[in-house]
Residue frames as qw, qx, qy, qz and C-alpha x, y, z in Angstrom:
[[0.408, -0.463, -0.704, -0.353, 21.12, 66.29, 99.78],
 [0.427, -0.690, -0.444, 0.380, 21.23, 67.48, 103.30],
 [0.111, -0.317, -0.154, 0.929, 21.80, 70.64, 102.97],
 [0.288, -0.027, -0.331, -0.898, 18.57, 71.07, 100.57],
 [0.431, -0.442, -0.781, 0.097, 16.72, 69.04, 103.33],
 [0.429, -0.336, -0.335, 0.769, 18.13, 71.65, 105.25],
 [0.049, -0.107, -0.234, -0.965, 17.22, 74.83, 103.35],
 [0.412, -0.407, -0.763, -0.287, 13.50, 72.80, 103.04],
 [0.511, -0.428, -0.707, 0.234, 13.31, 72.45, 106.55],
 [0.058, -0.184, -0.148, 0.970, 13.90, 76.68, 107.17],
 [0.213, -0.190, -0.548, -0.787, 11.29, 77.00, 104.76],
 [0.448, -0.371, -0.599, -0.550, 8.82, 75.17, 106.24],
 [0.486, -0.272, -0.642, 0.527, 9.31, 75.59, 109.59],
 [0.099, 0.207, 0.189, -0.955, 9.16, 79.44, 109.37],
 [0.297, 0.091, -0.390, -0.867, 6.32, 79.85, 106.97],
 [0.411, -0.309, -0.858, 0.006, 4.78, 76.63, 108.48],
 [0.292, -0.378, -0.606, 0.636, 4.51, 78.10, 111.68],
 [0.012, -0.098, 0.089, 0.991, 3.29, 81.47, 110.26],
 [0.231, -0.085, -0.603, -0.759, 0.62, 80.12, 108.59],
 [0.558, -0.496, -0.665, -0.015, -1.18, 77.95, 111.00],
 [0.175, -0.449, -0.546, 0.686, -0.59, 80.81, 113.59],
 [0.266, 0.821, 0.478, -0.161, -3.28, 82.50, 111.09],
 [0.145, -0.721, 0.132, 0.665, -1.08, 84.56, 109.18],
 [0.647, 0.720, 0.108, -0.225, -1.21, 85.90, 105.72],
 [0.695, -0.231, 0.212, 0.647, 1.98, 85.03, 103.25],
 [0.178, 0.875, 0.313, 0.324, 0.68, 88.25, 101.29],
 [0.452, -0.885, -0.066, 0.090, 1.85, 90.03, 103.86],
 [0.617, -0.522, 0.427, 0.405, 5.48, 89.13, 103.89],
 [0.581, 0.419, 0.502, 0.485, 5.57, 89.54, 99.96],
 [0.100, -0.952, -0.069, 0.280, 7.55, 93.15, 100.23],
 [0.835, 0.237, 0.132, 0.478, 9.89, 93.64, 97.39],
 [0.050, 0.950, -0.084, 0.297, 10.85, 96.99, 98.37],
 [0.638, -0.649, 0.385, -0.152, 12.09, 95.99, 101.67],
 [0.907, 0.343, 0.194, 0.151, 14.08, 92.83, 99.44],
 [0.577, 0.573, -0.057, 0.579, 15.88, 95.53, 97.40],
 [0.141, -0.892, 0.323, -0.283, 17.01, 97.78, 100.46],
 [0.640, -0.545, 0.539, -0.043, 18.21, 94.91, 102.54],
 [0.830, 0.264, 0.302, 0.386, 19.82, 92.84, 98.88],
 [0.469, 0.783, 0.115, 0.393, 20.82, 95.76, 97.71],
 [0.188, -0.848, 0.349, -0.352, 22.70, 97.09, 100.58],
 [0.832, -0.433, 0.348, 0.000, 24.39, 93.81, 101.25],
 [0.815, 0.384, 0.232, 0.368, 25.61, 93.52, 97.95],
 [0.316, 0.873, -0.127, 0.349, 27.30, 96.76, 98.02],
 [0.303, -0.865, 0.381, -0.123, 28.60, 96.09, 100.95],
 [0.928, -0.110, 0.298, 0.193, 30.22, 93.07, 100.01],
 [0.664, 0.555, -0.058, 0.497, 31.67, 94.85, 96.86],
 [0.022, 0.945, -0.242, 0.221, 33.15, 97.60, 98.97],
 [0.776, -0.563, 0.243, -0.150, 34.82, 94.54, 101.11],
 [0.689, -0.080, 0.591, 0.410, 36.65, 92.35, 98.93],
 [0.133, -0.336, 0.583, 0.727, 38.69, 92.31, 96.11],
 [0.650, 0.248, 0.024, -0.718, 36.20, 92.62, 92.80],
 [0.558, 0.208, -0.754, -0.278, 37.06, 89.18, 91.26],
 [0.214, -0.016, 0.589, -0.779, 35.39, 87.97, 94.97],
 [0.630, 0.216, 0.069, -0.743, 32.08, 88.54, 94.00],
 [0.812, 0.284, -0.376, -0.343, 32.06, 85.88, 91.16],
 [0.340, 0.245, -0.883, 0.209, 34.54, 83.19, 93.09],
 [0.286, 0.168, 0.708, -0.624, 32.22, 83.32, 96.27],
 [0.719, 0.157, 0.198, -0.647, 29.07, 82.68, 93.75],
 [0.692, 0.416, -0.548, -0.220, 30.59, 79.89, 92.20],
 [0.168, 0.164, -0.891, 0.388, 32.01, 78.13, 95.24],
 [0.617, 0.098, 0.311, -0.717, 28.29, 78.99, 96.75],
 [0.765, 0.284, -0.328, -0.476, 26.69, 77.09, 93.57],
 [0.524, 0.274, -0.785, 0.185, 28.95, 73.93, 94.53],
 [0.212, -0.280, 0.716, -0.603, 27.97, 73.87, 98.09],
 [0.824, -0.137, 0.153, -0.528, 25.48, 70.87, 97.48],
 [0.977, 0.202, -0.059, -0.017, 27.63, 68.80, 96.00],
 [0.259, -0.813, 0.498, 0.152, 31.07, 68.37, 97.49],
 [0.826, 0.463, -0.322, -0.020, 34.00, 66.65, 95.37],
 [0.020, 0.552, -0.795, 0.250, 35.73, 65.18, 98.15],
 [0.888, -0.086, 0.096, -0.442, 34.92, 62.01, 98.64],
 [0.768, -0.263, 0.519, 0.269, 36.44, 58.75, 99.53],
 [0.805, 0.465, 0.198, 0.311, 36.63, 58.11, 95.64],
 [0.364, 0.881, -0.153, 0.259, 38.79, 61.44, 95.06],
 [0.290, -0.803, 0.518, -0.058, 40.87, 61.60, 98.12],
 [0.823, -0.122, 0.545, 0.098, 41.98, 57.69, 96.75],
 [0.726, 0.585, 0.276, 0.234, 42.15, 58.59, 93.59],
 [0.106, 0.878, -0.390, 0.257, 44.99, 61.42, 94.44],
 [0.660, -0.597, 0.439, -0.124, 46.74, 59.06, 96.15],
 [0.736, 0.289, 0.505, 0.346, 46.99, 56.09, 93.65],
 [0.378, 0.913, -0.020, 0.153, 47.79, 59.45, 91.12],
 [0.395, -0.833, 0.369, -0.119, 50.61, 60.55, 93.68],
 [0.749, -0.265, 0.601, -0.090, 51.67, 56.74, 93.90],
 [0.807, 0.507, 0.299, 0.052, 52.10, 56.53, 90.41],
 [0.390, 0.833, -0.192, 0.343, 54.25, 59.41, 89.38],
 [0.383, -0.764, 0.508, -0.103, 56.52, 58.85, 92.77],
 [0.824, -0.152, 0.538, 0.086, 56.99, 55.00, 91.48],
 [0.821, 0.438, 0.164, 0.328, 58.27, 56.06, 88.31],
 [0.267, 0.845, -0.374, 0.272, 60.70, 58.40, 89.36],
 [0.713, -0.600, 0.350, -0.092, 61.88, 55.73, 91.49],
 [0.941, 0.131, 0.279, 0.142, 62.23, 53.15, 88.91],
 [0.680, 0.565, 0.157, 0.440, 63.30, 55.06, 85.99],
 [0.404, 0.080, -0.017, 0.911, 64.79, 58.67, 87.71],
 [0.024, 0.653, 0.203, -0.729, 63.46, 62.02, 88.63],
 [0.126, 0.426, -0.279, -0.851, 64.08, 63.00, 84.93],
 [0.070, 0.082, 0.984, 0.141, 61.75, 60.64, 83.81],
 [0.036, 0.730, 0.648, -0.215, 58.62, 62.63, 84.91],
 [0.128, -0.518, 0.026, 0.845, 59.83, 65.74, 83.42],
 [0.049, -0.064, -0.508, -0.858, 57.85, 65.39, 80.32],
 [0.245, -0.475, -0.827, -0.173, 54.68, 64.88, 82.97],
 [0.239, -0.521, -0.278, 0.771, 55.42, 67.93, 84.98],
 [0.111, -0.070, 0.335, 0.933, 55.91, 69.74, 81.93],
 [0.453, 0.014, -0.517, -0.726, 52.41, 69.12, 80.23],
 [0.184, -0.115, 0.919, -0.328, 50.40, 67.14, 82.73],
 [0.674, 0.356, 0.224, -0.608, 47.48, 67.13, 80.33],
 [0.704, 0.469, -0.407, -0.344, 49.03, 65.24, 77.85],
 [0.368, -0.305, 0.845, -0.237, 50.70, 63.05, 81.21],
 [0.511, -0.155, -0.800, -0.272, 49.73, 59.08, 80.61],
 [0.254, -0.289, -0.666, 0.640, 49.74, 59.08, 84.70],
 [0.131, 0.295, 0.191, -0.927, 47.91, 62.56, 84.79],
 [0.482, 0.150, -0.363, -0.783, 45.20, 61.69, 82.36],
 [0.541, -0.318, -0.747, -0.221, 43.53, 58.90, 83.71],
 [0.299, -0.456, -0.579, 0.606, 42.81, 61.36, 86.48],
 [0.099, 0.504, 0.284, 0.810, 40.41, 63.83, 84.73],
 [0.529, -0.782, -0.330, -0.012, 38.67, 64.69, 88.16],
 [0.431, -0.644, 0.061, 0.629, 41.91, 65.96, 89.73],
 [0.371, 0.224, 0.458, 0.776, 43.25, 67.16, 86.17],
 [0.310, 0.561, 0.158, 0.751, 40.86, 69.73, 86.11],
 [0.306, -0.925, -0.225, -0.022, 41.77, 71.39, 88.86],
 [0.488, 0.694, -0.272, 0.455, 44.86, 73.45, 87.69],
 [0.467, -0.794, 0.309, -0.238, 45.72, 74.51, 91.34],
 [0.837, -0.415, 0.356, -0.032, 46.17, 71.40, 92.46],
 [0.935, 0.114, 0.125, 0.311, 48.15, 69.94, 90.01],
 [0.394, 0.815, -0.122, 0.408, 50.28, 73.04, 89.47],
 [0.423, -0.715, 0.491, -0.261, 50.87, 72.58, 93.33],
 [0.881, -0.205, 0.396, 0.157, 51.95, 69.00, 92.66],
 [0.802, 0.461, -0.023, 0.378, 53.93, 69.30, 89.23],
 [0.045, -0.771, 0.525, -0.359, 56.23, 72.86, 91.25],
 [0.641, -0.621, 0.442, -0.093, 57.47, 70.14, 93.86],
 [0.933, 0.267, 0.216, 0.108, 57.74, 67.73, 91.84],
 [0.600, 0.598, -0.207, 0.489, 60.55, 70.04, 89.52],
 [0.216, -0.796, 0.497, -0.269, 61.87, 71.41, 93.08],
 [0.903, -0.320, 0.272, -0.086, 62.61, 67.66, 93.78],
 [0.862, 0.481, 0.067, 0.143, 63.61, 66.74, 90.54],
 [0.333, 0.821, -0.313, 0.341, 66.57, 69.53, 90.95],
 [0.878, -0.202, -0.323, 0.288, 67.92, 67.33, 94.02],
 [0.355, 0.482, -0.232, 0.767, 69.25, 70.51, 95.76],
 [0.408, -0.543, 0.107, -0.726, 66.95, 71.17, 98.36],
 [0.189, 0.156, -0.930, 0.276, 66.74, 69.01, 101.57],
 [0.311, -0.329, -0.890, -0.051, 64.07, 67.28, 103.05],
 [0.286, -0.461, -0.518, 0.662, 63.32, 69.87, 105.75],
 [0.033, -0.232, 0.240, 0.942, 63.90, 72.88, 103.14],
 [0.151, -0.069, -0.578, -0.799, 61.10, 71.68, 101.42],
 [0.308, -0.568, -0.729, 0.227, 58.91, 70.85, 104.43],
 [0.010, 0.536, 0.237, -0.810, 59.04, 74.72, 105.49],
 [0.162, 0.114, -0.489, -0.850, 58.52, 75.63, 101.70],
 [0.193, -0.304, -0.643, -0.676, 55.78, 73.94, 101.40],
 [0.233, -0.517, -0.641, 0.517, 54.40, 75.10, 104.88],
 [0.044, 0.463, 0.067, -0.883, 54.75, 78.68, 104.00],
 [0.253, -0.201, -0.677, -0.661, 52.70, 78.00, 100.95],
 [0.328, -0.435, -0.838, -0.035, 50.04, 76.04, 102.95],
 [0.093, -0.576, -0.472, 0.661, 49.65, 78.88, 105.20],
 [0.090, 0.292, -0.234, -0.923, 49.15, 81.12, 102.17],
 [0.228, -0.154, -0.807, -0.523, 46.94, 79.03, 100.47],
 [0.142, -0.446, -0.819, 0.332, 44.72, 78.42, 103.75],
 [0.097, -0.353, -0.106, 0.925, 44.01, 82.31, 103.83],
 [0.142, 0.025, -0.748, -0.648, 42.83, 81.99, 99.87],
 [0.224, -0.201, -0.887, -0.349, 40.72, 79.19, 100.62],
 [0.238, -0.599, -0.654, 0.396, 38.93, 80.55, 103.86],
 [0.037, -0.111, 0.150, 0.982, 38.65, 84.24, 102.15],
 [0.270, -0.328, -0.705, -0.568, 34.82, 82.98, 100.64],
 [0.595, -0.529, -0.605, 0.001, 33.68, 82.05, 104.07],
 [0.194, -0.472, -0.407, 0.757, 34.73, 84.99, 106.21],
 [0.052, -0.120, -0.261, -0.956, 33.30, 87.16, 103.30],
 [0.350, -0.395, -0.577, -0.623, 30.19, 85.84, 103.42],
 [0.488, -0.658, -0.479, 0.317, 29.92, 85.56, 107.34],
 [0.088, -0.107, -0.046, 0.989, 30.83, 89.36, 107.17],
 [0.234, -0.188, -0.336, -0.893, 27.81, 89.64, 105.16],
 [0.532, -0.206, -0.820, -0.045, 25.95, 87.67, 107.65],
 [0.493, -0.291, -0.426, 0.700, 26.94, 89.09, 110.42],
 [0.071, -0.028, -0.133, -0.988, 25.70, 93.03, 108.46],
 [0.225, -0.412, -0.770, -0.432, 21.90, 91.15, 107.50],
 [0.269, -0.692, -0.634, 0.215, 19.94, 91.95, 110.80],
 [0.179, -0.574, -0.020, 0.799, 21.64, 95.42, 110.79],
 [0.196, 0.085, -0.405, -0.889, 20.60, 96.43, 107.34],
 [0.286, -0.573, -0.767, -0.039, 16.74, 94.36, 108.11],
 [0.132, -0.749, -0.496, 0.420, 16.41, 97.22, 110.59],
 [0.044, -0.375, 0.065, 0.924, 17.16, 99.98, 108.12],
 [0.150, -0.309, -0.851, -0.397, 14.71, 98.54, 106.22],
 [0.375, -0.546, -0.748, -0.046, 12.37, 98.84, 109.22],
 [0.296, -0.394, -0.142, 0.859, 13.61, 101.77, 109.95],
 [0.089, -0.050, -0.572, -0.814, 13.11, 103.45, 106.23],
 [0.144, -0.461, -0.769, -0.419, 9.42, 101.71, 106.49],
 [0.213, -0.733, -0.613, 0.204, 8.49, 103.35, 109.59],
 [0.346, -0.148, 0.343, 0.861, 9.67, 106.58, 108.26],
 [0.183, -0.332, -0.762, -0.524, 6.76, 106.23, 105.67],
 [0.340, -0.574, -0.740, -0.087, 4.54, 105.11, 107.82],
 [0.312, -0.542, -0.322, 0.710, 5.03, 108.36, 110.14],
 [0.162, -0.124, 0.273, 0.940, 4.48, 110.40, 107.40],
 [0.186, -0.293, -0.535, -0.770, 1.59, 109.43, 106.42],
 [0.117, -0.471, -0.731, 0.480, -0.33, 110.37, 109.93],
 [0.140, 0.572, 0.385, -0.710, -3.23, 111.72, 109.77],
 [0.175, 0.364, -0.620, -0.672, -2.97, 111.35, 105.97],
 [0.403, 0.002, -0.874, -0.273, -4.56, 107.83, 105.61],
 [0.813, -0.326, -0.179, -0.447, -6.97, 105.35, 107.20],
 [0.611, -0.606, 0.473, -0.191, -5.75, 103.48, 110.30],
 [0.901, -0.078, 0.415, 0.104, -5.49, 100.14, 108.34],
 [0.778, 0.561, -0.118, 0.258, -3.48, 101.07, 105.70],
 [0.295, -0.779, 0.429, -0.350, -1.34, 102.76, 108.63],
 [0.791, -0.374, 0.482, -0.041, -1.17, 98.93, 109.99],
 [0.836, 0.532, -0.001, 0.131, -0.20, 98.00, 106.53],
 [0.164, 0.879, -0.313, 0.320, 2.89, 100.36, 106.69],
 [0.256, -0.722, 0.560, -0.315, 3.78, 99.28, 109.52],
 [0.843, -0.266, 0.458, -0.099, 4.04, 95.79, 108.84],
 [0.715, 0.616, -0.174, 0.279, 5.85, 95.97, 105.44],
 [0.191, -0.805, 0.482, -0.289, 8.44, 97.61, 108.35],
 [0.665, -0.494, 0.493, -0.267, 8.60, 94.90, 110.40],
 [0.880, 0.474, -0.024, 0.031, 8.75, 92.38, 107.23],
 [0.401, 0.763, -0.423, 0.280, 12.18, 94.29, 106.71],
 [0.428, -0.571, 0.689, -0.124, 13.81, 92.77, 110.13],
 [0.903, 0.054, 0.395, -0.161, 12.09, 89.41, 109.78],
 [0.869, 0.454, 0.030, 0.195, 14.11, 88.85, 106.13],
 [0.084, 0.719, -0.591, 0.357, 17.31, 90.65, 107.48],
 [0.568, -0.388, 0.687, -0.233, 17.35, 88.18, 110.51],
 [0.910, 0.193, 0.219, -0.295, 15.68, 85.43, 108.74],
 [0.523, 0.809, -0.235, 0.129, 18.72, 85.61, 105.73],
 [0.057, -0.698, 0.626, -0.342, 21.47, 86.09, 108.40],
 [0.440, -0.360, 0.788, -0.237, 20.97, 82.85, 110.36],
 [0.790, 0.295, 0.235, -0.483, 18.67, 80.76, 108.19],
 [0.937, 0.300, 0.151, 0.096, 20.56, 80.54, 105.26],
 [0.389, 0.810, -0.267, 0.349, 23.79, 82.84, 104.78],
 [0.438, -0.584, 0.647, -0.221, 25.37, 82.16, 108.28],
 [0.821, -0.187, 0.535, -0.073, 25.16, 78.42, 107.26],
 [0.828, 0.489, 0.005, 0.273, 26.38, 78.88, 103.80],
 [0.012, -0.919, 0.322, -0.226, 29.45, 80.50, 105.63],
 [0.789, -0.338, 0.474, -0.197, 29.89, 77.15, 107.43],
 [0.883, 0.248, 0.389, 0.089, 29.53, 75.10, 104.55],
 [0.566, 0.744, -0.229, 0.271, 32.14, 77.12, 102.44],
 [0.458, -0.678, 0.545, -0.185, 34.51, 76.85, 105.65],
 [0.681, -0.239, 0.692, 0.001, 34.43, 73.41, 105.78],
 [0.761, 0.617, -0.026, 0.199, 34.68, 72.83, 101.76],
 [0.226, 0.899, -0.335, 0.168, 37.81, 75.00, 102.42],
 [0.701, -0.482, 0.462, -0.251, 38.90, 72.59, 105.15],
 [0.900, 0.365, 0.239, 0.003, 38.68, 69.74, 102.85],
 [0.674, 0.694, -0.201, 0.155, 40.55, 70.92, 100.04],
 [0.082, 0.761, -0.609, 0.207, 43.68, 72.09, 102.32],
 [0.637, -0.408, 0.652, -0.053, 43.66, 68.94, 103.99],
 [0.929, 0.245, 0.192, 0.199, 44.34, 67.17, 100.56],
 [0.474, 0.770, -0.289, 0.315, 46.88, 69.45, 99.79],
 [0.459, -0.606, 0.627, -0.171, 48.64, 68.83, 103.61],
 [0.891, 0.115, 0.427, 0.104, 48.27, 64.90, 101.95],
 [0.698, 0.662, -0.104, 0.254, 50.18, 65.94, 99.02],
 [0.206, -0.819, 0.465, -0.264, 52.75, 67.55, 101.24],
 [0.754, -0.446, 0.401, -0.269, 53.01, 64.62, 103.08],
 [0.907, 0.357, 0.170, 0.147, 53.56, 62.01, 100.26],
 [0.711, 0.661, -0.131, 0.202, 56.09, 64.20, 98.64],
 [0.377, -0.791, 0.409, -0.255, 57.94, 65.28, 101.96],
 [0.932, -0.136, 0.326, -0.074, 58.02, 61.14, 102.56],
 [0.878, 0.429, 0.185, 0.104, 59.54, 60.81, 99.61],
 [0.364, 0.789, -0.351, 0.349, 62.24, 63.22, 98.97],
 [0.316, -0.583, 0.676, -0.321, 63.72, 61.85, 102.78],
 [0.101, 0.359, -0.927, -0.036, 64.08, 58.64, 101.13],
 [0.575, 0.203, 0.751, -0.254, 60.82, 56.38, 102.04],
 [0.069, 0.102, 0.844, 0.522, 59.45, 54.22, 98.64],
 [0.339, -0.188, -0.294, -0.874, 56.34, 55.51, 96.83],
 [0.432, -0.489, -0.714, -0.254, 54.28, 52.53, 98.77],
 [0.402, -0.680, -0.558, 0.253, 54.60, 53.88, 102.27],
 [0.060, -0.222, -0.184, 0.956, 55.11, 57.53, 101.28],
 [0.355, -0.390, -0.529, -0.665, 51.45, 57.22, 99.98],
 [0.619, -0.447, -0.636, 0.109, 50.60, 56.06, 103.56],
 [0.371, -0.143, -0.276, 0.875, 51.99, 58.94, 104.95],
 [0.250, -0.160, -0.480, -0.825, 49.56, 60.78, 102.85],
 [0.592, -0.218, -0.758, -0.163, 46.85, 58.89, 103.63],
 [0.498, -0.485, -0.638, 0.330, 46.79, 59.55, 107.46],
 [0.124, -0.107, -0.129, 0.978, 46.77, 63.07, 106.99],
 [0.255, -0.270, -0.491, -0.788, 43.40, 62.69, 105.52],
 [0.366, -0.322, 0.469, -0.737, 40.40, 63.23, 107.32],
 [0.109, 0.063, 0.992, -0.004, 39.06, 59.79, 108.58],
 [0.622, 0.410, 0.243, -0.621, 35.33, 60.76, 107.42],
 [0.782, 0.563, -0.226, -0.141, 36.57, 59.78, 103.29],
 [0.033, -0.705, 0.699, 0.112, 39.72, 58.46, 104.27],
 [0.808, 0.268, -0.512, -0.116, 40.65, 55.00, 102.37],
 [0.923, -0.343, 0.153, 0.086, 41.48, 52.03, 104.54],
 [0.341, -0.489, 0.771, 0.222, 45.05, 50.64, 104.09],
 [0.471, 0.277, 0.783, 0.297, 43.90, 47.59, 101.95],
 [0.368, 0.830, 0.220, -0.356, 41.97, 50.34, 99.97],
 [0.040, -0.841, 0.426, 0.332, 45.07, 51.89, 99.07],
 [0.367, -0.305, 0.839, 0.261, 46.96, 48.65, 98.54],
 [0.697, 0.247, 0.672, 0.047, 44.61, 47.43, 96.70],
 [0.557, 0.824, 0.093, -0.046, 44.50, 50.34, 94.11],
 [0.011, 0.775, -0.593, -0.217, 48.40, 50.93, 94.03],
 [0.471, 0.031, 0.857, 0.204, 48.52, 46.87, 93.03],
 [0.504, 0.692, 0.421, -0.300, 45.96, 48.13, 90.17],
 [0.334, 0.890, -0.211, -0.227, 47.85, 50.65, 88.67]]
């Protein structure tokens, strides 16, 4: 909701202000100037990134009002976590091997359809899970292992948000070829036309910064932010998974390697202690 307060509040600030300082919105209604400065961002974006990009950055975009971290989730991976570590306590490591295998058909894993479908994640929790299970690897070994992941993954997740602040960062510079291109025109036709249609020209030009700048800080420089800090999020539940399973494989029980977890999260959504307790007494 705040960020389409937010969007609101560009809106009507700029176009607010425009109007009541006597200005026409006719004016600023230049789809030429649109397609040089859309049309030359989009290409440069494809020439930037990889082509499967394009569609991952509009799809993470599309999501930026509604984020799916939230106390409920980051508890609900916990109490998820806390489950499948307390039965490989009771019963054995090989006990969960027919929930690794198939974690859609998991009892534990299916009454978690919010984390379930996000394959990543669970594919990043069922691999540890069988590197545990194989009881070869020490505690440490699998702290670095799953570091050097985490740094790979971080890269991944923060790839959306430096694309699109690239493309941010290009907007005012392709606005002035815009305004460049228009006055172009408008030089041409001296001496050709009537003065006002001359001013005309030369304000469809100027049109072309105004929506190059406007674009760049307004609304693309803050959806650059807001896919940052989605990205933020996500790795810090996966550093919580780390945590939990790290906890665990060096010998601490499933209640206070959930707790381990748990303080890795950020303290905006992060579940109390009794929170926790209360849902791991649930399950």
């Amino acid at each position: 909701m705040a960020k389409i307060i937010g969007i609101i509040v560009v809106f009507a600030s700029v176009f607010g202000g425009y109007v009541l300082s006597h200005g026409k919105l006719g004016a600023l209604i230049q789809p030429f100037e649109v397609m040089i400065i859309g049309g030359a961002a989009l290409g440069a974006f494809l020439q930037a990134n990889p082509g499967s990009a394009f569609m991952h950055v509009f799809k993470k975009s599309l999501k930026m009002f509604s984020s799916r971290f939230t106390h409920t989730f980051y508890l609900e991976v916990l109490k998820m976590l806390y489950e499948i570590l307390n039965k490989s306590r009771r019963e054995g490591m090989m006990a969960i091997e027919a929930d690794v295998e198939d974690p859609a058909a998991s009892p534990i894993f299916s009454k978690y359809p919010a984390i379930l479908k996000d394959s990543a994640m669970i594919a990043f929790v069922c691999d540890y899970l069988r590197i545990m299970s194989s009881g070869n690897m020490a505690p440490h070994e699998l702290e670095g292992l799953f570091d050097m992941e985490l740094n790979s993954l971080k890269e991944d997740l923060e790839h959306p948000a430096h694309a699109v602040n690239r493309i941010a960062d290009g907007l005012p510079g392709f606005g002035i070829v815009a305004a460049v291109l228009g006055i172009v025109v408008t030089m041409a036709l001296l001496g050709e036309v009537a003065q006002s249609e001359l001013g005309t020209h030369v304000g469809a030009a100027l049109v072309g910064t105004f929506l190059g700048i406007l674009a760049a800080y307004g609304f693309f420089g803050p959806l650059s932010v807001s896919l940052e800090h989605d990205a933020r999020e996500e790795l810090n539940v996966y550093e919580a998974i780390k945590a939990c399973l790290v906890s665990s494989a060096s010998g601490m029980p499933p209640t206070l390697a959930v707790e381990f977890g748990r303080k890795v999260l950020f303290p905006a959504h992060r579940p109390s202690f009794s929170e926790l307790e209360q849902a791991m007494r649930g399950s």
